[in-house]
N, CA, C and O atoms as a GROMACS GRO file, in nm:
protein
  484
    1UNK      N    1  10.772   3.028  -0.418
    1UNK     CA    2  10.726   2.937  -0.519
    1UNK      C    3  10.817   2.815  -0.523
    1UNK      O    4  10.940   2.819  -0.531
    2UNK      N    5  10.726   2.686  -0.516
    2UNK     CA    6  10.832   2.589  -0.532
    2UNK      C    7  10.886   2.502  -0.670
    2UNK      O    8  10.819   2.514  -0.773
    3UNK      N    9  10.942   2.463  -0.670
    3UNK     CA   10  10.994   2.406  -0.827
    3UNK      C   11  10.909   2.316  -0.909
    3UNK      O   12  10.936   2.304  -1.029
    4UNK      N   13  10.811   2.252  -0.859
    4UNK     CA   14  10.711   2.180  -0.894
    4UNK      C   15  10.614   2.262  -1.003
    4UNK      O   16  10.584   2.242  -1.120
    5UNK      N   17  10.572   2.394  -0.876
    5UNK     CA   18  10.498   2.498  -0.921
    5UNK      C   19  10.548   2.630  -1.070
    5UNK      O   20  10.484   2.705  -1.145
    6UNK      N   21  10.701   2.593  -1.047
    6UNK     CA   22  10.737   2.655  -1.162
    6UNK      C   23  10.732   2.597  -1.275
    6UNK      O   24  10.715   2.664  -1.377
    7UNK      N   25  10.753   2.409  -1.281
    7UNK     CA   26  10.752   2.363  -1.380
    7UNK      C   27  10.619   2.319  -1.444
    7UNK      O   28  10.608   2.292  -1.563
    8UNK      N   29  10.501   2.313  -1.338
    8UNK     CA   30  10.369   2.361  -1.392
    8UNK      C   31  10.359   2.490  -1.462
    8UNK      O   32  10.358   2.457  -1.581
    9UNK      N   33  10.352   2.617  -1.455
    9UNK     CA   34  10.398   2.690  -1.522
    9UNK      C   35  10.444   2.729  -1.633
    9UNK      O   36  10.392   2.818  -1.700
   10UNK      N   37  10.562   2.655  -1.667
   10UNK     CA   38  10.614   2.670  -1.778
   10UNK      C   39  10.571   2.533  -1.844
   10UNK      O   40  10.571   2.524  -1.966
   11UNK      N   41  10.540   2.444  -1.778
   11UNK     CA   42  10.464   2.332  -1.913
   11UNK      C   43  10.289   2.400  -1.980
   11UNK      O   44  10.251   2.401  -2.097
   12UNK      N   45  10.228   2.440  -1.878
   12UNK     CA   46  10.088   2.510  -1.917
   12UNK      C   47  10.085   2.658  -1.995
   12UNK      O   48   9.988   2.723  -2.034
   13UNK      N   49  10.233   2.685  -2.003
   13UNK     CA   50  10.238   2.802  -2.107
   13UNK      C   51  10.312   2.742  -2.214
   13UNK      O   52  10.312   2.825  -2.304
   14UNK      N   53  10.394   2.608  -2.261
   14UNK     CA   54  10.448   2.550  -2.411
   14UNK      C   55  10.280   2.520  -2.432
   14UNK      O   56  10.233   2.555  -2.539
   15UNK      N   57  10.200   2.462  -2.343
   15UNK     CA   58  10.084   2.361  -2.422
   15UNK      C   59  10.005   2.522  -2.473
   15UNK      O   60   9.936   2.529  -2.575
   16UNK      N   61  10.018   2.583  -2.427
   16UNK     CA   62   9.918   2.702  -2.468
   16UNK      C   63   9.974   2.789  -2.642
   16UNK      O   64   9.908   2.832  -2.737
   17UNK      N   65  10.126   2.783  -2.613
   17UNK     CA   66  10.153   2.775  -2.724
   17UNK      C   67  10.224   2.720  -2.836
   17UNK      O   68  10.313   2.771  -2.904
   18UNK      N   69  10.154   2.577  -2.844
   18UNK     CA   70  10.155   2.476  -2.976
   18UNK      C   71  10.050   2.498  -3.018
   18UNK      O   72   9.949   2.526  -2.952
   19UNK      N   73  10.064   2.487  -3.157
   19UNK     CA   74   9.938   2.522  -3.266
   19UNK      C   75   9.900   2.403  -3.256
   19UNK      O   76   9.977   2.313  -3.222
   20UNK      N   77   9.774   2.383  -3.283
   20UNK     CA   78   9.662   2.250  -3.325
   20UNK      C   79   9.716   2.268  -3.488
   20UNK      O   80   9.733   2.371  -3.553
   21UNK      N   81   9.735   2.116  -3.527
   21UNK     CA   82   9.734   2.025  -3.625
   21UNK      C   83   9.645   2.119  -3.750
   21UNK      O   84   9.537   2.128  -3.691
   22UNK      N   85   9.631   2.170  -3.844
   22UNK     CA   86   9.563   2.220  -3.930
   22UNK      C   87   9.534   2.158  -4.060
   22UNK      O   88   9.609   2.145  -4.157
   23UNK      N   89   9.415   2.123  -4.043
   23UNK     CA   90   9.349   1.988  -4.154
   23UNK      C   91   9.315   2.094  -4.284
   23UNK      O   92   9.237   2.184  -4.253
   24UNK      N   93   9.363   2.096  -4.424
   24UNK     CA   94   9.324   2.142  -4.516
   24UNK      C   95   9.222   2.067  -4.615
   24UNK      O   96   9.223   1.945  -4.630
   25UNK      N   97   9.155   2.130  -4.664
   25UNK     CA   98   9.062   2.009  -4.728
   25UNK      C   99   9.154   2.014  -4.862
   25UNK      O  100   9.248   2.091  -4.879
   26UNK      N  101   9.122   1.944  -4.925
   26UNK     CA  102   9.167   1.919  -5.143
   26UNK      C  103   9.116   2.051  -5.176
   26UNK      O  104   9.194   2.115  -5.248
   27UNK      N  105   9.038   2.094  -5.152
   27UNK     CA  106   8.970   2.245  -5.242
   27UNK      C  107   9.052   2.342  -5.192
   27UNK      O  108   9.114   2.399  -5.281
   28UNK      N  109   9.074   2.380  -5.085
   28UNK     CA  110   9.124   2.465  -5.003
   28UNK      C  111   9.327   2.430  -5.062
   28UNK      O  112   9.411   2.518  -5.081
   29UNK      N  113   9.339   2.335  -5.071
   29UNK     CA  114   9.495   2.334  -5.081
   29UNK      C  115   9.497   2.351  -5.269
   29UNK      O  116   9.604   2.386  -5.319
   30UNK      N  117   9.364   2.322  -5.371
   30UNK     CA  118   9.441   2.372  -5.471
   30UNK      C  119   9.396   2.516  -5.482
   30UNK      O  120   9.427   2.583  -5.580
   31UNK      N  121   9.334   2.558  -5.395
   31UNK     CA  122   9.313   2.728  -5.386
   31UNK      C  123   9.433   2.772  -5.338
   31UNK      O  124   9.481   2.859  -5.411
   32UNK      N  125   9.480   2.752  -5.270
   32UNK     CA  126   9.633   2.804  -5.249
   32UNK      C  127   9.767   2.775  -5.321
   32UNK      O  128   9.872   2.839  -5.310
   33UNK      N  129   9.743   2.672  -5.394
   33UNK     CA  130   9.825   2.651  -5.496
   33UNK      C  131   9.794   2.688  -5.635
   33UNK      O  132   9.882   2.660  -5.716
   34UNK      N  133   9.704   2.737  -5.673
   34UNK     CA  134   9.681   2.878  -5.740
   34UNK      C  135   9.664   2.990  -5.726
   34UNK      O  136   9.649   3.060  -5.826
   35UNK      N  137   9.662   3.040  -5.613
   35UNK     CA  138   9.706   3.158  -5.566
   35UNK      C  139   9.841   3.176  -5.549
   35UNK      O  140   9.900   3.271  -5.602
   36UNK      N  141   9.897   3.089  -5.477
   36UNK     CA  142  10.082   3.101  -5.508
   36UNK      C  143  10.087   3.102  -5.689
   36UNK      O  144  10.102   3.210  -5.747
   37UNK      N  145  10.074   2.984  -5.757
   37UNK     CA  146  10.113   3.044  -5.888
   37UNK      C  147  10.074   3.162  -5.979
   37UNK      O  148  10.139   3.201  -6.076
   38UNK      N  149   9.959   3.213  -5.934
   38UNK     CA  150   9.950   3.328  -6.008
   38UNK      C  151  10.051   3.477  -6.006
   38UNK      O  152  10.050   3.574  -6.081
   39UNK      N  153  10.147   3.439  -5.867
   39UNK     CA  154  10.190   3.573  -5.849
   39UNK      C  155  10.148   3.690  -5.793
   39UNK      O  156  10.235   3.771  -5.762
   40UNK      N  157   9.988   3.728  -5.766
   40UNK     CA  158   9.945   3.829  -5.762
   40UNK      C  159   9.984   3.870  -5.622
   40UNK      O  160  10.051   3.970  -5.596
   41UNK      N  161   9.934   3.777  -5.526
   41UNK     CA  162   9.999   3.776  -5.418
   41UNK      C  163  10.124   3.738  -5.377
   41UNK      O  164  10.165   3.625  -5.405
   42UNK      N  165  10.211   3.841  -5.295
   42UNK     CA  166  10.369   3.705  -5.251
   42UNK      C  167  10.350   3.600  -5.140
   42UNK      O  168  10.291   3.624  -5.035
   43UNK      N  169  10.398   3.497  -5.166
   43UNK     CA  170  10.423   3.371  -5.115
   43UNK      C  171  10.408   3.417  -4.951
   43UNK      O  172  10.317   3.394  -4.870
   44UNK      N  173  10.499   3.469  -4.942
   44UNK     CA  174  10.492   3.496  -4.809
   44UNK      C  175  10.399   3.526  -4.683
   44UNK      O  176  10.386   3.490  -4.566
   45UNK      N  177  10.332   3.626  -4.792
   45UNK     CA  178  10.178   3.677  -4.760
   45UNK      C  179  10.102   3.553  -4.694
   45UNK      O  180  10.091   3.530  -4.574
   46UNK      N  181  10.042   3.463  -4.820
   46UNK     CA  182  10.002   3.370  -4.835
   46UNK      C  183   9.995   3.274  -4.707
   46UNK      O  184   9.889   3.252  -4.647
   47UNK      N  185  10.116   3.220  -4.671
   47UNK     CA  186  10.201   3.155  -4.611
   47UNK      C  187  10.152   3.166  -4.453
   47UNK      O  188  10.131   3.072  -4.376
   48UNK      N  189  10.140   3.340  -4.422
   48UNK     CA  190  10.146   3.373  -4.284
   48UNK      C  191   9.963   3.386  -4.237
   48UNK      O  192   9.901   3.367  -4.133
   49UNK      N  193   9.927   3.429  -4.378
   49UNK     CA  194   9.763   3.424  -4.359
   49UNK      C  195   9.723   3.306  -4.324
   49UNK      O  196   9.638   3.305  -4.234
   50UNK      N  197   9.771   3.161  -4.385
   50UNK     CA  198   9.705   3.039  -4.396
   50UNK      C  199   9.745   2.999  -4.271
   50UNK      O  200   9.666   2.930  -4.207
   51UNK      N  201   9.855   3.028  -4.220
   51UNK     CA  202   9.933   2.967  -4.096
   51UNK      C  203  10.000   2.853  -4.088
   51UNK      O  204  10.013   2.776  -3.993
   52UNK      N  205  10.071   2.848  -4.274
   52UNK     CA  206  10.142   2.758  -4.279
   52UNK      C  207  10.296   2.772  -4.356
   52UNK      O  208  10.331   2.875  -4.415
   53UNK      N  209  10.376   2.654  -4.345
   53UNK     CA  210  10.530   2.687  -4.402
   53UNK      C  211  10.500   2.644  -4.494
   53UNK      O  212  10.402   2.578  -4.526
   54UNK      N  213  10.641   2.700  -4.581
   54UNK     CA  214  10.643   2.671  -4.693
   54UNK      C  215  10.633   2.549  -4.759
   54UNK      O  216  10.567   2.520  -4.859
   55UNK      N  217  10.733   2.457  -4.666
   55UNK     CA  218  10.739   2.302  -4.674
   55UNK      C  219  10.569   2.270  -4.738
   55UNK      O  220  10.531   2.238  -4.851
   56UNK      N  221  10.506   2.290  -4.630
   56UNK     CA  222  10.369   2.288  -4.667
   56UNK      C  223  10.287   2.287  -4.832
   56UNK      O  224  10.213   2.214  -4.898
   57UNK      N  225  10.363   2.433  -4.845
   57UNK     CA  226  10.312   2.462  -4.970
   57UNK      C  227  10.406   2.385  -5.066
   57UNK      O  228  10.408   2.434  -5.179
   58UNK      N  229  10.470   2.296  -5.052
   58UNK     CA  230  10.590   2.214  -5.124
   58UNK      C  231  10.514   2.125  -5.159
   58UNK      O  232  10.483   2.109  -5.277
   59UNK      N  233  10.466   2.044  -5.048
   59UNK     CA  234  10.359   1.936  -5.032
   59UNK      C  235  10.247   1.942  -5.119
   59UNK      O  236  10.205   1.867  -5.207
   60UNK      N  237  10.216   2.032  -5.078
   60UNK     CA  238  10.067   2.070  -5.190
   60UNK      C  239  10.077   2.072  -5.330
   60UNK      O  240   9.994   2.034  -5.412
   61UNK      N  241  10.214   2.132  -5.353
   61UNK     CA  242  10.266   2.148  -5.520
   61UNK      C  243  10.300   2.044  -5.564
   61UNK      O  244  10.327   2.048  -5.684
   62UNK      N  245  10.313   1.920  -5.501
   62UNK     CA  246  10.375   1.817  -5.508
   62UNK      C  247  10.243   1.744  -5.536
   62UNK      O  248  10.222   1.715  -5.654
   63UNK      N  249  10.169   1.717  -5.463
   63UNK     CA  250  10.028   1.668  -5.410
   63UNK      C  251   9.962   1.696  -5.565
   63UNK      O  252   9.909   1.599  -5.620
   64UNK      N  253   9.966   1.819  -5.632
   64UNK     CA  254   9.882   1.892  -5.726
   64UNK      C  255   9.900   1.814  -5.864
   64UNK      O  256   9.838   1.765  -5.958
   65UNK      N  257  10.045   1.840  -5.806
   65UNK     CA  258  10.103   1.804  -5.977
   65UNK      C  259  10.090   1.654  -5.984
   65UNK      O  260  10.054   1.617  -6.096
   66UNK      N  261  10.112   1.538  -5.883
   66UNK     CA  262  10.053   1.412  -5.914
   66UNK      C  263   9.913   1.350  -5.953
   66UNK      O  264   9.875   1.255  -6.021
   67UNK      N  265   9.854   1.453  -5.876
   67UNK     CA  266   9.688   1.402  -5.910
   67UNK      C  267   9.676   1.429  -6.025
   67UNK      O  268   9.607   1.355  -6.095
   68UNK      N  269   9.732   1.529  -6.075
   68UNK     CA  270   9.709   1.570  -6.228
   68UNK      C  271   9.746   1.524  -6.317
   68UNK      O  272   9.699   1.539  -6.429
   69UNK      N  273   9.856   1.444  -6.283
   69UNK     CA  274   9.938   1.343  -6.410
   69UNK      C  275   9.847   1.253  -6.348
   69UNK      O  276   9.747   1.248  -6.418
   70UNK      N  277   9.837   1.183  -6.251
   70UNK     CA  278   9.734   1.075  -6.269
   70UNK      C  279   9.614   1.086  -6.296
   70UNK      O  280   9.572   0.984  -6.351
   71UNK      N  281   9.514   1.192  -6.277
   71UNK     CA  282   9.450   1.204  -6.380
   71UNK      C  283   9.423   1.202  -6.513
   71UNK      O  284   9.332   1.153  -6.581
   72UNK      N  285   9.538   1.274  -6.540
   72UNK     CA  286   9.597   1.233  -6.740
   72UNK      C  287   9.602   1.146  -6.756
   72UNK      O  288   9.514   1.116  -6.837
   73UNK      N  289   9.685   1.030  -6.715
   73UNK     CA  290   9.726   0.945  -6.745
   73UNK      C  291   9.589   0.774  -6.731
   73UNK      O  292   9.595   0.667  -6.793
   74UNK      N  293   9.487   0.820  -6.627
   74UNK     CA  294   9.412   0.694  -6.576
   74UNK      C  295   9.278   0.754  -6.672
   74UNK      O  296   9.202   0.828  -6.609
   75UNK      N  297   9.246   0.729  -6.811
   75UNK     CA  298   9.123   0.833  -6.821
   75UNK      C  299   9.024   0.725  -6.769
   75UNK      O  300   9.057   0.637  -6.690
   76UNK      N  301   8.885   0.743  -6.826
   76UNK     CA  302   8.769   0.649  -6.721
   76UNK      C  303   8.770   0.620  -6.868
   76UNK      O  304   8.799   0.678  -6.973
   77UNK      N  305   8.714   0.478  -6.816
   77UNK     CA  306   8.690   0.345  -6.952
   77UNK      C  307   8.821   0.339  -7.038
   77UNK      O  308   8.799   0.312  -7.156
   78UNK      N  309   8.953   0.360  -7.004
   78UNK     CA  310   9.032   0.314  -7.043
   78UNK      C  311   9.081   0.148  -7.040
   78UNK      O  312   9.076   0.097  -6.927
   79UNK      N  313   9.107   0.097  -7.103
   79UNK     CA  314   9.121  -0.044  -7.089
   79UNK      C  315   9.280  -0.093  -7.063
   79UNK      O  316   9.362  -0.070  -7.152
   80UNK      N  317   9.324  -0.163  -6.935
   80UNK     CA  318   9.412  -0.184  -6.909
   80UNK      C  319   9.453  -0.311  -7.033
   80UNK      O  320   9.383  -0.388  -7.098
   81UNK      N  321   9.613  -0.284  -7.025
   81UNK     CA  322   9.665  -0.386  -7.146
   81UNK      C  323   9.688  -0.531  -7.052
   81UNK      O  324   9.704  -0.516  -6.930
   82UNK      N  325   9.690  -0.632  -7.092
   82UNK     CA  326   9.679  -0.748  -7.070
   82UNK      C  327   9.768  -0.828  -7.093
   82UNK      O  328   9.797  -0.860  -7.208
   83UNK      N  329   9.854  -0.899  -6.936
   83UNK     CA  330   9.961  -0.993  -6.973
   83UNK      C  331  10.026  -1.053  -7.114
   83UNK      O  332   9.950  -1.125  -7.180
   84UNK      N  333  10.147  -1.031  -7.161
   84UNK     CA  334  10.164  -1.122  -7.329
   84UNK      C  335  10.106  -1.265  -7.221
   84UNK      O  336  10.088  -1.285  -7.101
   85UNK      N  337  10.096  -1.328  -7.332
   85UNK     CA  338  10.026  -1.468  -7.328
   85UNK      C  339  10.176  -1.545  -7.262
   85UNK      O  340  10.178  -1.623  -7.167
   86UNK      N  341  10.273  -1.506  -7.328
   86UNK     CA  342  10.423  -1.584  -7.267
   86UNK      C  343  10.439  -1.572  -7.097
   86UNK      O  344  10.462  -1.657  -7.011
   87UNK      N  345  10.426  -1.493  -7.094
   87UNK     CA  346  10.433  -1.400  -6.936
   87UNK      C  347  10.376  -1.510  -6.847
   87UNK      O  348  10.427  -1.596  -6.775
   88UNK      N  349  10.217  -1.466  -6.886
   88UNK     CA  350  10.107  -1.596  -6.851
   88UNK      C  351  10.118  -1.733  -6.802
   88UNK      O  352  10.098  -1.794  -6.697
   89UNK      N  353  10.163  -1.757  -6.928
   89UNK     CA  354  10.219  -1.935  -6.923
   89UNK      C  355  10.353  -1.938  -6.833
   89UNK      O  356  10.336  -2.021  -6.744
   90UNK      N  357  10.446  -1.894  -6.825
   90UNK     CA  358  10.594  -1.887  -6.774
   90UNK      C  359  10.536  -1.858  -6.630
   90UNK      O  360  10.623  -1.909  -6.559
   91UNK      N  361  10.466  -1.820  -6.566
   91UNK     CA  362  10.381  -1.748  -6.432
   91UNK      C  363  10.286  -1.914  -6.374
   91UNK      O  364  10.268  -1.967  -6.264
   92UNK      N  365  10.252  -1.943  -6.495
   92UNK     CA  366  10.122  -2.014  -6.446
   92UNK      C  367  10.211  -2.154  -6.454
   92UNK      O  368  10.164  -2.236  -6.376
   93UNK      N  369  10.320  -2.201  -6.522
   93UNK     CA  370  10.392  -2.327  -6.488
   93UNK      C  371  10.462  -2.271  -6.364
   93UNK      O  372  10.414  -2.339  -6.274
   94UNK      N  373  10.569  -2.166  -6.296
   94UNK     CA  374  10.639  -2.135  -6.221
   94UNK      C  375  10.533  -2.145  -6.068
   94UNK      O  376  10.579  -2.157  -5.954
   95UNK      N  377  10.425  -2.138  -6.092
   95UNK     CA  378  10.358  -2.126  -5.968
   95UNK      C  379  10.288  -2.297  -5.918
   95UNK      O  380  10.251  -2.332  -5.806
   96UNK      N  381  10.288  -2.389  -6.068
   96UNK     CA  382  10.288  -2.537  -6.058
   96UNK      C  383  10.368  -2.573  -5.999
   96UNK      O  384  10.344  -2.620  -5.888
   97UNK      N  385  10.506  -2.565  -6.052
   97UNK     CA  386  10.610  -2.618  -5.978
   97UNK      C  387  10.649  -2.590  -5.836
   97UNK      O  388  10.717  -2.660  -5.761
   98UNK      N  389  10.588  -2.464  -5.814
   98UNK     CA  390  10.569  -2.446  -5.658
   98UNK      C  391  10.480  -2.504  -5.558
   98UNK      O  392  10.488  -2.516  -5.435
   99UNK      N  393  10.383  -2.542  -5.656
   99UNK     CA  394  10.270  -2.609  -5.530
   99UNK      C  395  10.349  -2.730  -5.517
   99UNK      O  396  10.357  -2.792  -5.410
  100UNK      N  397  10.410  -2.767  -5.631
  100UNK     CA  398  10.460  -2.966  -5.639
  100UNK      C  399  10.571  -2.939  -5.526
  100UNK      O  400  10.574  -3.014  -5.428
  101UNK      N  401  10.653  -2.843  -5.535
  101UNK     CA  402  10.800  -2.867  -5.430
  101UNK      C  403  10.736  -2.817  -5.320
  101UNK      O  404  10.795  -2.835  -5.213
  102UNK      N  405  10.621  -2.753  -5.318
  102UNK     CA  406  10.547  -2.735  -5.103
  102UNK      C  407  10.455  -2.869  -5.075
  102UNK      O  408  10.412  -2.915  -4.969
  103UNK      N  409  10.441  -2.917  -5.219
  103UNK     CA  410  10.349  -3.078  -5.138
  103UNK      C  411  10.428  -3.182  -5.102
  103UNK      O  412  10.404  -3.269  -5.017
  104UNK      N  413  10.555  -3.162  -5.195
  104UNK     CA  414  10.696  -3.276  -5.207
  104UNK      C  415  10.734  -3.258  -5.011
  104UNK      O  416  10.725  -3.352  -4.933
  105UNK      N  417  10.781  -3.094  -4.967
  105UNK     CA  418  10.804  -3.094  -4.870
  105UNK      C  419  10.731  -3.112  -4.739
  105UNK      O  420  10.780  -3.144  -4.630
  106UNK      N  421  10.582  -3.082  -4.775
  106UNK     CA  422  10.448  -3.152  -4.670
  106UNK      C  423  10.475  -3.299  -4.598
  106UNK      O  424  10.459  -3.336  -4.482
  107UNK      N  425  10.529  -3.376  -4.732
  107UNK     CA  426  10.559  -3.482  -4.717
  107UNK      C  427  10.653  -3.563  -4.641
  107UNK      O  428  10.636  -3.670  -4.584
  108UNK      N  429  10.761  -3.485  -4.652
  108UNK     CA  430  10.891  -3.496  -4.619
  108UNK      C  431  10.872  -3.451  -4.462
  108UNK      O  432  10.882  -3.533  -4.371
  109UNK      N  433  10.847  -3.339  -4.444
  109UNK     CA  434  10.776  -3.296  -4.280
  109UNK      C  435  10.696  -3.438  -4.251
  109UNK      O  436  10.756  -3.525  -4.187
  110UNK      N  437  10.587  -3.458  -4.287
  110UNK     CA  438  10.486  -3.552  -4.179
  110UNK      C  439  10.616  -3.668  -4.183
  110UNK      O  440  10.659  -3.704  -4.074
  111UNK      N  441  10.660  -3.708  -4.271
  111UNK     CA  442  10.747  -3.827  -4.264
  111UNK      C  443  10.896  -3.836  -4.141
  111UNK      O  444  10.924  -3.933  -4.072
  112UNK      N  445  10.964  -3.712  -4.145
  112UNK     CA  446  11.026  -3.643  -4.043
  112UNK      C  447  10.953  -3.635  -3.877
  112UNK      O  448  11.031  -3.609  -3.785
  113UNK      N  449  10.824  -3.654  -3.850
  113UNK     CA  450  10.764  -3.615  -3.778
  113UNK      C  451  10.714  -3.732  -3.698
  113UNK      O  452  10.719  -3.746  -3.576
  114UNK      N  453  10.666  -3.810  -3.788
  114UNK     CA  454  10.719  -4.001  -3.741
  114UNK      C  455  10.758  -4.020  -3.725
  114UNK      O  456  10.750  -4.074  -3.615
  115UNK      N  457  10.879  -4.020  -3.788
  115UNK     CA  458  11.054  -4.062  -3.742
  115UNK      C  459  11.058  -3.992  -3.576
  115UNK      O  460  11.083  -4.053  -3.472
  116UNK      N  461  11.040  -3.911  -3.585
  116UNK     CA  462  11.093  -3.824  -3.464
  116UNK      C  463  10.994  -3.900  -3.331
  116UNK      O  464  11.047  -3.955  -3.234
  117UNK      N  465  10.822  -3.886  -3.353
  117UNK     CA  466  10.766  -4.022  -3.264
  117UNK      C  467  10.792  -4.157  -3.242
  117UNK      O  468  10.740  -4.223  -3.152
  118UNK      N  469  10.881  -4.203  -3.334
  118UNK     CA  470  10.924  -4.331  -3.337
  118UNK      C  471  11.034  -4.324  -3.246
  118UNK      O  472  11.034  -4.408  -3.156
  119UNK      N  473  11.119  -4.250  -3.250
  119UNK     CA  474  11.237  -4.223  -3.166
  119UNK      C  475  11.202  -4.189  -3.026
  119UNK      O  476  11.292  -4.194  -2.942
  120UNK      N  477  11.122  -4.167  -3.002
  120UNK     CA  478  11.040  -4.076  -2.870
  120UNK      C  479  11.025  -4.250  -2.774
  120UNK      O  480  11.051  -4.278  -2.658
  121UNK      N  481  10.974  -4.330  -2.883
  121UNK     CA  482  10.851  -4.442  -2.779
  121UNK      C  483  10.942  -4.581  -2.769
  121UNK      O  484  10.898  -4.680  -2.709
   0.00000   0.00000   0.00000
């Protein structure tokens, strides 16, 4: 056997055993994250049936508990609160004075830019 042939071999037996990527749906991951919290079953169990680590189930608990405060927290037809009026104004002059010092410098460029053709000819 030559060395080529061995390292075929041993690459076509790692690819044979890496697991494929395992896509959980939302239903399926808070079914397992109520099944871990109930206790009835141990974690472990759980874990080796689904064919996943714990990390995993970290994720999910993590995953669970945000949707759920954001759920609480976003109800439907809630009405977002609305800039103070100061905010507003202090925003809406600060963004004037910005267009004036990028047109001031527009200016200053094309004028720079002549100069520089003038020097050229």
């Amino acid at each position: 056997m030559s060395v080529s042939e061995d390292k075929n071999i041993l690459r076509n037996s790692l690819t044979e055993e890496k697991k494929k990527r395992r896509f959980l749906s939302p239903k399926k991951k808070y079914q397992l994250f109520l099944e871990a919290q109930t206790g009835k079953t141990p974690v472990g169990e759980i874990l080796k049936r689904e064919g996943i680590y714990s990390t995993d189930l970290t994720r999910i608990h993590m995953q669970v508990r945000e949707s759920a405060l954001e759920g609480l927290t976003d109800r439907a037809g809630a009405k977002h609160k609305a800039a103070p009026l100061e905010d507003y104004e202090a925003l809406k002059r600060e963004s004037k004075e910005k267009e004036r010092a990028l047109a001031d410098q527009a200016v200053e460029l094309k004028i720079l830019r002549r100069k520089k053709k003038l020097a050229f000819l």
